[in-house]
N, C-alpha and C positions, 0 to 999 in steps of 0.2 A: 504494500500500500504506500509504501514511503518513497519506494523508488520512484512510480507512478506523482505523487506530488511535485518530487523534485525532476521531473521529464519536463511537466508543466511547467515549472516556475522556470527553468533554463530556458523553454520553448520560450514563454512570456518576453522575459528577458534579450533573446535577440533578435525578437521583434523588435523589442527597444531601441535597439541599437543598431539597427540599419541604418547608414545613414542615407541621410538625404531626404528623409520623411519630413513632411509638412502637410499640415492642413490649409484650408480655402477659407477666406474668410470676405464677406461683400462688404465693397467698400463705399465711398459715396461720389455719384451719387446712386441714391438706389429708391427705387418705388417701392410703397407700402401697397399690401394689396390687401383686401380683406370683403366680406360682404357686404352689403348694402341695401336695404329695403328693394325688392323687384328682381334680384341677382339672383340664378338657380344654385348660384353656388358649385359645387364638384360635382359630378359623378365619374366613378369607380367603379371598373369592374375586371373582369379577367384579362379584358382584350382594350378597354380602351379607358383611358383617363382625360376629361374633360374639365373647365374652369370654367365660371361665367360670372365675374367679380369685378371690383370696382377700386383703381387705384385711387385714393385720396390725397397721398404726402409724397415731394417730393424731399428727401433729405442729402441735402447738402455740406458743405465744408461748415454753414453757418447753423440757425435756426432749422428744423423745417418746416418746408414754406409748405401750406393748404393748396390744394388745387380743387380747381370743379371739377368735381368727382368726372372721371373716364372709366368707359369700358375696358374690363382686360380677360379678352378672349383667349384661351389657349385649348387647343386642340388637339391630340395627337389619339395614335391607335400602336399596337403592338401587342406587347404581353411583359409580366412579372420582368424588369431588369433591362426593358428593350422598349421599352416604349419611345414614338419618334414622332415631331408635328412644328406647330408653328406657335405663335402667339400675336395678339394683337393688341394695342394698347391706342384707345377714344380714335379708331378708327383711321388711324395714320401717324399719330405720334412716336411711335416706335415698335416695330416687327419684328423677328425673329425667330430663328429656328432651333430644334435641340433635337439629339437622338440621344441614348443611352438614358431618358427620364428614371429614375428608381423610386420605389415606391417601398416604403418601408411600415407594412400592417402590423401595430404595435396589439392591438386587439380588434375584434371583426367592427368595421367602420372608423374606426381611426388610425390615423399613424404621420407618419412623415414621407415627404416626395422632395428629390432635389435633382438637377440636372444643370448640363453646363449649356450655357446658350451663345449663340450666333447671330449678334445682331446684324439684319438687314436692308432698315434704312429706315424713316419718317424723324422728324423733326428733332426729336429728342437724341437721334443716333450720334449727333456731333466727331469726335474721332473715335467712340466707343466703338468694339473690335467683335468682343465678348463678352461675358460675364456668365453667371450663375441665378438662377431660380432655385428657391428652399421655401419650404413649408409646410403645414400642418394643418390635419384636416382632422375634425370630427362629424361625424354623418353628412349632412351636405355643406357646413361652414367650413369655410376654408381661412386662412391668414397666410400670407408667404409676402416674400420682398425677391425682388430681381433688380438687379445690379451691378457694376464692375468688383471683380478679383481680383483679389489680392492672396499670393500666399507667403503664409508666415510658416518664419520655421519655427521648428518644436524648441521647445524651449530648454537651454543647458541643465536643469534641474531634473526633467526626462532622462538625459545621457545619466548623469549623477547618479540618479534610481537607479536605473536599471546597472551599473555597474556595483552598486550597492548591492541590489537583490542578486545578482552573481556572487560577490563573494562569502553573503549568508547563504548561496547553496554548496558553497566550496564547506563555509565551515562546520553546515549539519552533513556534510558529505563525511567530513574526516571522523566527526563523531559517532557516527553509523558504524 
């Protein structure tokens, strides 16, 4: 049984320490998206995942500024891990497209969706290239932000740990 723990905890461990790991994090600016009186909101299903919501907040280097509420269409079809479509934002403000959508069912009708996106042109696209859609749904409410990325690296305190969690497997190893 012990050996089994300590498989795990080395496994754990150099995961850690790969390097080069970072996560994505959206930067600004970035649209607030959520529902809105009249919005059907998500559906979800095996083959296709749907948006029909209403951006309010643009959020910038400064405050964020309030906008009249817009439409934000996004459409796509596939399946679990491969989902692939477009989006739409008040109608020509800003388009774009995304494959690889993940869909992450935390319990039946909820959970999280994120995918990387490809902006394709309306007003708002300015020099933006890419960025990331995230968010979270419970039964037809949805909230999510799309926006430019940014990634950060893991932080030295990660390498730390995990070099730490190595040499307490070294020293319940010698103790065994």
């Amino acid at each position: 049984m012990k050996v089994k723990q300590h498989i795990k905890l080395i496994a754990l461990s150099a995961i850690l320490l790969i390097p080069g790991v970072s996560i994505a994090d959206i930067i600004k600016p970035a649209l607030d998206i959520q529902d809105v009186g009249g919005d059907t909101g998500l559906t979800f299903t095996g083959t296709e995942f749907n948006i029909d919501s209403t951006v309010f907040t643009i959020v910038t280097d400064g405050a964020p500024i309030d906008i009249d509420d817009e439409d934000f269409i996004l459409t796509s079809t596939g399946g679990f891990g491969s989902f692939s479509g477009s989006f739409i934002v008040g109608g020509g403000l800003l388009t774009g497209t995304f494959t690889d959508l993940t869909v992450v069912e935390l319990i039946a009708g909820s959970g999280n969706f994120f995918a990387d996106v490809i902006y394709t042109g309306g007003s708002l696209q300015g020099a933006l290239a890419g960025g990331r859609i995230e968010g979270g749904f419970v039964g037809t409410s949805v909230a999510a932000k799309l926006g430019e990325v940014s990634v950060v690296p893991v932080p030295a305190a990660v390498w730390l740990f995990g070099s730490g969690l190595l040499g307490l497997v070294g020293i319940a190893r010698r103790k065994a």
